[in-house]
Gaussian input, Z-matrix of N, CA and C with variables (Angstrom, degrees):
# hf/3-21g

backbone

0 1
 N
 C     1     B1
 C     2     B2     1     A1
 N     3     B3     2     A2     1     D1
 C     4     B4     3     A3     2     D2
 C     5     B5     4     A4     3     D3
 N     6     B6     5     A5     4     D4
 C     7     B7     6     A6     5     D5
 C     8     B8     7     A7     6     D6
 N     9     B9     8     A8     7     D7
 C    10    B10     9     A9     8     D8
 C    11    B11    10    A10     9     D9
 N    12    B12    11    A11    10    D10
 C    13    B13    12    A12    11    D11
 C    14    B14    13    A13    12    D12
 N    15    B15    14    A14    13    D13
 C    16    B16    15    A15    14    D14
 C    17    B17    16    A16    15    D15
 N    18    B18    17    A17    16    D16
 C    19    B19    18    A18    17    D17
 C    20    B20    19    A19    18    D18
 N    21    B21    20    A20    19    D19
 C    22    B22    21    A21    20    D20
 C    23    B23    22    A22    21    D21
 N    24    B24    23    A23    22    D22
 C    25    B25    24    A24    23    D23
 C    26    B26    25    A25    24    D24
 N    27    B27    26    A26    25    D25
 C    28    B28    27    A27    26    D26
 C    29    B29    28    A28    27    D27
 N    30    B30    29    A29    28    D28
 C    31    B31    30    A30    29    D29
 C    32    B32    31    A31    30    D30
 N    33    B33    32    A32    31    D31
 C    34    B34    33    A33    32    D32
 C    35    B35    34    A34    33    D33
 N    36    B36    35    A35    34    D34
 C    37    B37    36    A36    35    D35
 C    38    B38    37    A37    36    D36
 N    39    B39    38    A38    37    D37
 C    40    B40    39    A39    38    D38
 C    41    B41    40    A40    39    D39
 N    42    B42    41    A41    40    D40
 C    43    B43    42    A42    41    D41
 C    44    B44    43    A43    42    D42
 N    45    B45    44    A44    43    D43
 C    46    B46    45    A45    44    D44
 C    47    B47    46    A46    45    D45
 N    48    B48    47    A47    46    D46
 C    49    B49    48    A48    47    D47
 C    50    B50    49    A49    48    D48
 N    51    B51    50    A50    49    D49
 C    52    B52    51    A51    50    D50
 C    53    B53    52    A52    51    D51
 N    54    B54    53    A53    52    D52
 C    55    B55    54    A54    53    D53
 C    56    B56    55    A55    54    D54
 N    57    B57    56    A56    55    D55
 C    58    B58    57    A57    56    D56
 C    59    B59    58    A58    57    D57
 N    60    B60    59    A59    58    D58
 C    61    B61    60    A60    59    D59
 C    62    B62    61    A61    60    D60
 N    63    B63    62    A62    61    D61
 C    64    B64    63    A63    62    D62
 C    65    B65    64    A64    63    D63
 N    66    B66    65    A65    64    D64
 C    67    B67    66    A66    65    D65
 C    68    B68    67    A67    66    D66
 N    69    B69    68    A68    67    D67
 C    70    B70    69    A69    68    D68
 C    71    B71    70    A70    69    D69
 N    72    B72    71    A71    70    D70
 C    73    B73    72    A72    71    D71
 C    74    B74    73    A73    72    D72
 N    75    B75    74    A74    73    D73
 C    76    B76    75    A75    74    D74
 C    77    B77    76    A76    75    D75
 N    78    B78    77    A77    76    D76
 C    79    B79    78    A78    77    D77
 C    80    B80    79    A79    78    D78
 N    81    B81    80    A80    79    D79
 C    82    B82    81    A81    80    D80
 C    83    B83    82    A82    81    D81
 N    84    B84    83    A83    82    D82
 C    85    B85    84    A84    83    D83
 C    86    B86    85    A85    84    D84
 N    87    B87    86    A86    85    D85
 C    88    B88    87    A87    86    D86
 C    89    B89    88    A88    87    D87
 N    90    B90    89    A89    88    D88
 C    91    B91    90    A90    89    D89
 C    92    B92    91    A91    90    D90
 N    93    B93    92    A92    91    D91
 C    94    B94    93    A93    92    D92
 C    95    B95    94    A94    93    D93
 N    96    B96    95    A95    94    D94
 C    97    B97    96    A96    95    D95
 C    98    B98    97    A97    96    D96
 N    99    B99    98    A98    97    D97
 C   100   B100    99    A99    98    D98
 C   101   B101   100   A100    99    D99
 N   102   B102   101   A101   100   D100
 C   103   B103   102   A102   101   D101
 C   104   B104   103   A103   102   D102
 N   105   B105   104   A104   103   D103
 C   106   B106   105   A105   104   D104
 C   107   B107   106   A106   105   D105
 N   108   B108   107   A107   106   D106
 C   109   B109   108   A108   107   D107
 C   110   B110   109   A109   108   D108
 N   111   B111   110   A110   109   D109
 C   112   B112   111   A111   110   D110
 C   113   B113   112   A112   111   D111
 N   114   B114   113   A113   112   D112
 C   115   B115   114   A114   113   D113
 C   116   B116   115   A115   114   D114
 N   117   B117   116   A116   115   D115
 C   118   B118   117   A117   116   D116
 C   119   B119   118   A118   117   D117
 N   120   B120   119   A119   118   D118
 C   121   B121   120   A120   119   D119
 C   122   B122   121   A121   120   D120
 N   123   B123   122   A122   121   D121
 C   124   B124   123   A123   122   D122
 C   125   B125   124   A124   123   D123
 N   126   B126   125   A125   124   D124
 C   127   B127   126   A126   125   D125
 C   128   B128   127   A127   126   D126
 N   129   B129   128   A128   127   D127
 C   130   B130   129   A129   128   D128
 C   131   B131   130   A130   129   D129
 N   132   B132   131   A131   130   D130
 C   133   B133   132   A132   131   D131
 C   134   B134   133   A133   132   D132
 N   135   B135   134   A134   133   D133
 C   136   B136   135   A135   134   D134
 C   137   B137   136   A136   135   D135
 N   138   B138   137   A137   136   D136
 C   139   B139   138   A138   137   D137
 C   140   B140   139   A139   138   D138
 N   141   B141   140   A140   139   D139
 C   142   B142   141   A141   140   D140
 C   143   B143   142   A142   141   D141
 N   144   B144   143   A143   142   D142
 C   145   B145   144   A144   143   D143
 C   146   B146   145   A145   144   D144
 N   147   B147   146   A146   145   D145
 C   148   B148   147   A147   146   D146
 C   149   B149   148   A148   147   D147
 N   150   B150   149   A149   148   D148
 C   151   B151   150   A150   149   D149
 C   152   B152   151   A151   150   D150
 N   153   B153   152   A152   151   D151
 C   154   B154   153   A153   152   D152
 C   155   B155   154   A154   153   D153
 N   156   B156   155   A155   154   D154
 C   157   B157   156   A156   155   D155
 C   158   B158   157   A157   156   D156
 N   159   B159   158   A158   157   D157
 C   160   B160   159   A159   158   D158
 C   161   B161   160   A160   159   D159
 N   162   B162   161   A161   160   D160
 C   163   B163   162   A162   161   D161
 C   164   B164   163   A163   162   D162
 N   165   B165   164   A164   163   D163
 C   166   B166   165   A165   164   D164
 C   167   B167   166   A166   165   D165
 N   168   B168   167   A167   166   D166
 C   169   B169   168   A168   167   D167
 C   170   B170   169   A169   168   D168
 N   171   B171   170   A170   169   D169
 C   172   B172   171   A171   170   D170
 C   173   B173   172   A172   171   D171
 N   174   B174   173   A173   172   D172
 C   175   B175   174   A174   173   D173
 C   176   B176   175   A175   174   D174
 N   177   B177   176   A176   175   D175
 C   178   B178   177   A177   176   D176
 C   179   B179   178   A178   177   D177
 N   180   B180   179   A179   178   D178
 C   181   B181   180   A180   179   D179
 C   182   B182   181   A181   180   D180
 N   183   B183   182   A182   181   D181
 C   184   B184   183   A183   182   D182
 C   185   B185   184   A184   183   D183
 N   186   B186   185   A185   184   D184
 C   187   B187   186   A186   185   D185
 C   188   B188   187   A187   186   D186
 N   189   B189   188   A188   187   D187
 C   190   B190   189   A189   188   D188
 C   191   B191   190   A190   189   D189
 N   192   B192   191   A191   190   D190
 C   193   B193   192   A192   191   D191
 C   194   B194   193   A193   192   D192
 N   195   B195   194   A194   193   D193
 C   196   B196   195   A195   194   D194
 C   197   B197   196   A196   195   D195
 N   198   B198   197   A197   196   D196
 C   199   B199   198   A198   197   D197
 C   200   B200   199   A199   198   D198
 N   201   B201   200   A200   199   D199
 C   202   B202   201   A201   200   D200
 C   203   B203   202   A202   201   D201
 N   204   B204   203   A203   202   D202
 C   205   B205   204   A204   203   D203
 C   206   B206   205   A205   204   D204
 N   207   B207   206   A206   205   D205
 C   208   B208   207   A207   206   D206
 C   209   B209   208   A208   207   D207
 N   210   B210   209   A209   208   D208
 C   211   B211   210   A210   209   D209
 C   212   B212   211   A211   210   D210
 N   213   B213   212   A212   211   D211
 C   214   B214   213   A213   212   D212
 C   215   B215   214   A214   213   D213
 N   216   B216   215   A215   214   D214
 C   217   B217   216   A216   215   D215
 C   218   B218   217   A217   216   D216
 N   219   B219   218   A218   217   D217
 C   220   B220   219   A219   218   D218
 C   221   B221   220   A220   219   D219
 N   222   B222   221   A221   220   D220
 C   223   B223   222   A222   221   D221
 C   224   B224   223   A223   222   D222
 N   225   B225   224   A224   223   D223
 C   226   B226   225   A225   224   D224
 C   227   B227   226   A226   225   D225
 N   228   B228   227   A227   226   D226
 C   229   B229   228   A228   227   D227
 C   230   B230   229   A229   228   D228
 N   231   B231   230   A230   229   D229
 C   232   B232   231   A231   230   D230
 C   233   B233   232   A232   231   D231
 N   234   B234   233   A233   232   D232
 C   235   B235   234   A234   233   D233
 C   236   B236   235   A235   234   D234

   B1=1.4468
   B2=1.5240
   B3=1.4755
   B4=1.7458
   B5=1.4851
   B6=1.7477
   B7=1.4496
   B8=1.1647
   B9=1.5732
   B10=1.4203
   B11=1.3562
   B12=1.6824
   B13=1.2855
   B14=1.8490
   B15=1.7845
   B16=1.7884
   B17=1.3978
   B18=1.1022
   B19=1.9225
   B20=1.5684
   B21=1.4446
   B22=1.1731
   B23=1.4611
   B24=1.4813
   B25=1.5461
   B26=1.8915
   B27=1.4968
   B28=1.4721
   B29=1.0850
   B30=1.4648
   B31=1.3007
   B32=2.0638
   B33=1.1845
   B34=0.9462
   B35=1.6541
   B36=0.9205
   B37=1.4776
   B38=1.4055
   B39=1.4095
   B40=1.5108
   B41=1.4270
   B42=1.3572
   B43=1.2831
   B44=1.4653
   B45=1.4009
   B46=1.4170
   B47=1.5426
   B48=1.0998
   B49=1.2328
   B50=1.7812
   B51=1.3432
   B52=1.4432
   B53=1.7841
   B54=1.2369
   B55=1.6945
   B56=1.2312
   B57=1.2283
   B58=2.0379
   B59=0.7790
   B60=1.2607
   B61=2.2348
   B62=1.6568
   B63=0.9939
   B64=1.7546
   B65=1.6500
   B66=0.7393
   B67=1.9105
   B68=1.8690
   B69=1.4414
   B70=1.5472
   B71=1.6582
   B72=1.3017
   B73=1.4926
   B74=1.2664
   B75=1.2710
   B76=1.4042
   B77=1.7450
   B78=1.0184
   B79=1.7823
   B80=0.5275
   B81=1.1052
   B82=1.9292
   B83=1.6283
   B84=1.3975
   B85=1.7442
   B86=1.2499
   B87=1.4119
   B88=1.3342
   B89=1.4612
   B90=1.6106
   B91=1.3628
   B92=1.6339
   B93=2.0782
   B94=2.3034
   B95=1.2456
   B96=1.5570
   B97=2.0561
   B98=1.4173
   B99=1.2969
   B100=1.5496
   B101=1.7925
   B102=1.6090
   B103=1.3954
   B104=1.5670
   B105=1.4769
   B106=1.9623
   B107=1.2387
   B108=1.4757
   B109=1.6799
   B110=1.6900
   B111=1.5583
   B112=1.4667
   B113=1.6001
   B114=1.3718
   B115=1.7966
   B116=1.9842
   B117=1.4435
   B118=1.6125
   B119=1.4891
   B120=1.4666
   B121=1.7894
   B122=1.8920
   B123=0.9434
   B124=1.6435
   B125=1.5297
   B126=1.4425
   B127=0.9518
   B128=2.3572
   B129=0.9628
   B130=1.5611
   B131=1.4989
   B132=1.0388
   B133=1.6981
   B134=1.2084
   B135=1.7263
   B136=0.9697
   B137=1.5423
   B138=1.3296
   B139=1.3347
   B140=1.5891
   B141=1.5007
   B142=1.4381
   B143=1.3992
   B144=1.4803
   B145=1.4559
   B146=1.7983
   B147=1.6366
   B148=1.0817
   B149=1.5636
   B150=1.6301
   B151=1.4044
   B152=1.5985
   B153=1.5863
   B154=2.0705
   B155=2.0659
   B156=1.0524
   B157=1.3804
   B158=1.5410
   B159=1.6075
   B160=1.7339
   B161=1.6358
   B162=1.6555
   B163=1.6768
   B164=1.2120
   B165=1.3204
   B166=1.8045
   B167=1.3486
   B168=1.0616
   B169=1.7889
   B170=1.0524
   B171=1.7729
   B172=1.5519
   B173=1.7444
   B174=1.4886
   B175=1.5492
   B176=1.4164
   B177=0.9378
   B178=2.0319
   B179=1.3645
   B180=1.1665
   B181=1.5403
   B182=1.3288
   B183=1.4230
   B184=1.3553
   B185=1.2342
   B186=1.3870
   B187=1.6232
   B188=2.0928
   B189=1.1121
   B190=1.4675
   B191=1.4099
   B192=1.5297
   B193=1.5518
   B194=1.4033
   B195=1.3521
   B196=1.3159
   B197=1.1475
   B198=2.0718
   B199=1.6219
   B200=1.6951
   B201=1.2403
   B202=1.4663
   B203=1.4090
   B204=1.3661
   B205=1.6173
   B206=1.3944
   B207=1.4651
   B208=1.6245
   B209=1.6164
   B210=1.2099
   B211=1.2764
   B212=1.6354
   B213=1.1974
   B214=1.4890
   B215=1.8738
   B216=1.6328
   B217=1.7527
   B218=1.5267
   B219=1.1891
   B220=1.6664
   B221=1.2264
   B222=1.5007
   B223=1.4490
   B224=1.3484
   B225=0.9697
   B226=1.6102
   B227=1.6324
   B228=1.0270
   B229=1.9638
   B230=1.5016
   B231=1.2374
   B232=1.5929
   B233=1.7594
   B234=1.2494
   B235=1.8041
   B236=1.5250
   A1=108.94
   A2=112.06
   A3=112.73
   A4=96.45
   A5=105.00
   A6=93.64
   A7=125.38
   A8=126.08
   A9=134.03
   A10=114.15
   A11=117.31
   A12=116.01
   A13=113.28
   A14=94.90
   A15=94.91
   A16=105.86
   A17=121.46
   A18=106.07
   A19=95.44
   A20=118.30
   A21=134.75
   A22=113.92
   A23=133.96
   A24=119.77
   A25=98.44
   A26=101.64
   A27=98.04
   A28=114.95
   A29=129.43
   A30=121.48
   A31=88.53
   A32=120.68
   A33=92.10
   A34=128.83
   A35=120.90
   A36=124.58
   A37=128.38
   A38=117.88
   A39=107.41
   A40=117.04
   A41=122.46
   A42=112.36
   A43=130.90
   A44=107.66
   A45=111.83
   A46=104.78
   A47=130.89
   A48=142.27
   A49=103.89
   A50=121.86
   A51=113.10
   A52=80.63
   A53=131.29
   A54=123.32
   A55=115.36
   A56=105.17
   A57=108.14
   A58=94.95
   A59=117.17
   A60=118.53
   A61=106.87
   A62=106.55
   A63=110.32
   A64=110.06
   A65=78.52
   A66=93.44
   A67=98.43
   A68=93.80
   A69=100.95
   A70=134.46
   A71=117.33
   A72=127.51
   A73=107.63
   A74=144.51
   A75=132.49
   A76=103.67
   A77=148.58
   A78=128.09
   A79=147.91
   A80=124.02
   A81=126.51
   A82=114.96
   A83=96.68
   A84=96.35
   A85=106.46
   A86=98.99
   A87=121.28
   A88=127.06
   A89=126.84
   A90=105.50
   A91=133.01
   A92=73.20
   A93=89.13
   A94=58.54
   A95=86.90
   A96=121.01
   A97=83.33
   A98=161.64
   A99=125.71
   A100=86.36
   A101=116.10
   A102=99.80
   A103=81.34
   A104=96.94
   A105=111.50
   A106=77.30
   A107=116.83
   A108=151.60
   A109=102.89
   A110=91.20
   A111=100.57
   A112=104.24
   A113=108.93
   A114=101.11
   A115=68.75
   A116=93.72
   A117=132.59
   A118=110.50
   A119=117.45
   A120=124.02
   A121=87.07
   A122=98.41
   A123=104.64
   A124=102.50
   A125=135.22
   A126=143.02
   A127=109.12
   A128=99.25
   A129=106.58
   A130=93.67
   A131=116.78
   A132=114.21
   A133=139.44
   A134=117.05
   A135=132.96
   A136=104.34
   A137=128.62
   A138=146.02
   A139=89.80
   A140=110.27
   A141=110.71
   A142=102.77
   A143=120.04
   A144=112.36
   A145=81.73
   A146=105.16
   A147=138.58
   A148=92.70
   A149=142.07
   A150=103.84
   A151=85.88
   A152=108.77
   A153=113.46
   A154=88.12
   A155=93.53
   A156=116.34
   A157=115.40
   A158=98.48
   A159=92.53
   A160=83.46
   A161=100.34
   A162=110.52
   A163=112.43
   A164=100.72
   A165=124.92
   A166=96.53
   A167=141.35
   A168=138.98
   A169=123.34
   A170=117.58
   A171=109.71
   A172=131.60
   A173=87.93
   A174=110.22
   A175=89.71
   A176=111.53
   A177=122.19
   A178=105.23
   A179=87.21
   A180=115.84
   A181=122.81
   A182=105.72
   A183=89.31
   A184=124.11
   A185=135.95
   A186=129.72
   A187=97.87
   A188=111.18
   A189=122.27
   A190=115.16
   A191=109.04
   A192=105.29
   A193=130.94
   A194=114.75
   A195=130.92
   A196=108.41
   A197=99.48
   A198=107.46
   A199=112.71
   A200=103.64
   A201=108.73
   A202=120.77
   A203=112.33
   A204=116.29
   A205=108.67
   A206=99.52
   A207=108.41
   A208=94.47
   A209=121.38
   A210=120.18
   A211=114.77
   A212=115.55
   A213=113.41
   A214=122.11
   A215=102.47
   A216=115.25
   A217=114.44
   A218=114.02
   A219=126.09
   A220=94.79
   A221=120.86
   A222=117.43
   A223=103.72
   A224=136.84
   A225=126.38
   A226=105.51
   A227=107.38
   A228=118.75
   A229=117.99
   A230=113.83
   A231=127.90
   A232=107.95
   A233=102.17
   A234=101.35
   A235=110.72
   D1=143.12
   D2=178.04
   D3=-96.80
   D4=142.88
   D5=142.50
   D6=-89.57
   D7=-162.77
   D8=179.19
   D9=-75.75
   D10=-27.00
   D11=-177.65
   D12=-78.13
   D13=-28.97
   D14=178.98
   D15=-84.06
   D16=-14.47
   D17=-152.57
   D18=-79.35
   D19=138.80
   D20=-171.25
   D21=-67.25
   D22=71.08
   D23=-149.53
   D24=-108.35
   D25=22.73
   D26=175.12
   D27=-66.48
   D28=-4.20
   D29=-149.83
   D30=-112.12
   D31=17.78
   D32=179.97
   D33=-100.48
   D34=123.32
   D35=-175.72
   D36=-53.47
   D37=-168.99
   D38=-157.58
   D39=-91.61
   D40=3.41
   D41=151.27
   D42=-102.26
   D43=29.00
   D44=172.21
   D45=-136.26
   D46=26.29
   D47=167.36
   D48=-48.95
   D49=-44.17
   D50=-149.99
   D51=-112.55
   D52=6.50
   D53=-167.46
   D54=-147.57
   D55=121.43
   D56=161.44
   D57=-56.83
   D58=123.91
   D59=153.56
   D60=-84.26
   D61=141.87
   D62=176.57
   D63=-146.11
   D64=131.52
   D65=-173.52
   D66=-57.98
   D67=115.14
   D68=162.04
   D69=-71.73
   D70=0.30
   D71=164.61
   D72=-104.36
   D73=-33.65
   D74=-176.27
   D75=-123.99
   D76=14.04
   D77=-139.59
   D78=57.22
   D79=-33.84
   D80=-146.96
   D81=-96.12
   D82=142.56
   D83=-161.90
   D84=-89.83
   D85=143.86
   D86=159.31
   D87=-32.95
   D88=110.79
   D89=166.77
   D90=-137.01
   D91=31.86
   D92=-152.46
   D93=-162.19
   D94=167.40
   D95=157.36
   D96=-68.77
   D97=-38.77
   D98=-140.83
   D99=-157.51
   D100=27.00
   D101=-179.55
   D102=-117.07
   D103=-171.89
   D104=-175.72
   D105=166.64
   D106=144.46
   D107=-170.72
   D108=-162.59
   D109=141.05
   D110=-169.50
   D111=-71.70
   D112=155.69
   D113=-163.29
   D114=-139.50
   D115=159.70
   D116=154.91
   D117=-78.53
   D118=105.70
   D119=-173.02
   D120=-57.75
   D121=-57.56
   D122=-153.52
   D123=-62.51
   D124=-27.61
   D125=145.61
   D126=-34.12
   D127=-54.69
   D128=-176.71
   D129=-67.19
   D130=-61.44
   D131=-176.38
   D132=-71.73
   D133=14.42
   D134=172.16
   D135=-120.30
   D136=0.72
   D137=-173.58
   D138=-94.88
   D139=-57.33
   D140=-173.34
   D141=76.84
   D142=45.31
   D143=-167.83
   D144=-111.38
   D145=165.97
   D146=-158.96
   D147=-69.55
   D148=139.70
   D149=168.12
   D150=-146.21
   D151=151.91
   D152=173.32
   D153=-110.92
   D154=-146.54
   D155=-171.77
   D156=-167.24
   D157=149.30
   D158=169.31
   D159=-150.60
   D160=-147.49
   D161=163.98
   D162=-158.61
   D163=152.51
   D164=-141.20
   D165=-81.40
   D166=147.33
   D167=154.94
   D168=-17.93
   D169=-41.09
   D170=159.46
   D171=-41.23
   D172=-48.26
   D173=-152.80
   D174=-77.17
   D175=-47.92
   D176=-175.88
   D177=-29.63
   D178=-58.17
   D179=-177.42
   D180=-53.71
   D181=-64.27
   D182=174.03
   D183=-88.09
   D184=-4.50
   D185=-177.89
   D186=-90.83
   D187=-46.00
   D188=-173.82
   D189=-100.21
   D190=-7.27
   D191=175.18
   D192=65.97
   D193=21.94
   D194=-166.48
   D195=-114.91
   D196=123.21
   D197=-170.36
   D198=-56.68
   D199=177.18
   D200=165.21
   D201=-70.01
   D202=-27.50
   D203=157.35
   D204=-40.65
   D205=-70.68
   D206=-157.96
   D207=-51.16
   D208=-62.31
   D209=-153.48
   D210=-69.95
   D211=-3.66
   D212=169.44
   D213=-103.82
   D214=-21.28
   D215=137.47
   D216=-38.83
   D217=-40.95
   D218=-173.77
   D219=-68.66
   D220=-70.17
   D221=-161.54
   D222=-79.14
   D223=-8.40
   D224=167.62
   D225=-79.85
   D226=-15.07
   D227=-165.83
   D228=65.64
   D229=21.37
   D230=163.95
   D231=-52.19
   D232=136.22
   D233=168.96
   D234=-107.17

């Protein structure tokens, strides 16, 4: 498990500047366009940090069925 102080969140770009993103089907936070690492909730909620949501390539996958292709077309915003 990462905490908030190790997880590598340099990588996050300019619309997540003000937000943890955390995957709404499994948890796990955001720390790439196409990474997610398991995080401690209670860890986030004692941070009191700002947080949105999306879902990770796993989750894509399995609720919407969408390859890892598709789903990184998404995060690039390719049609």
């Amino acid at each position: 498990m990462v905490t908030l102080d190790s997880a590598p969140l340099a990588h996050r770009g300019a619309d997540t500047d003000e937000f943890l993103i955390v995957c709404c089907g499994c948890k796990r936070l955001r720390v790439g366009p196409m990474e997610f690492v398991v995080m401690d909730p209670y860890e986030l909620w004692e941070k009191r940090e700002s947080i949105s949501h999306t879902l990770c390539p796993e989750c894509a996958n399995l609720y919407y069925g969408f390859s890892r292709n598709h789903y990184a077309k998404i995060v690039r915003k390719e049609t």
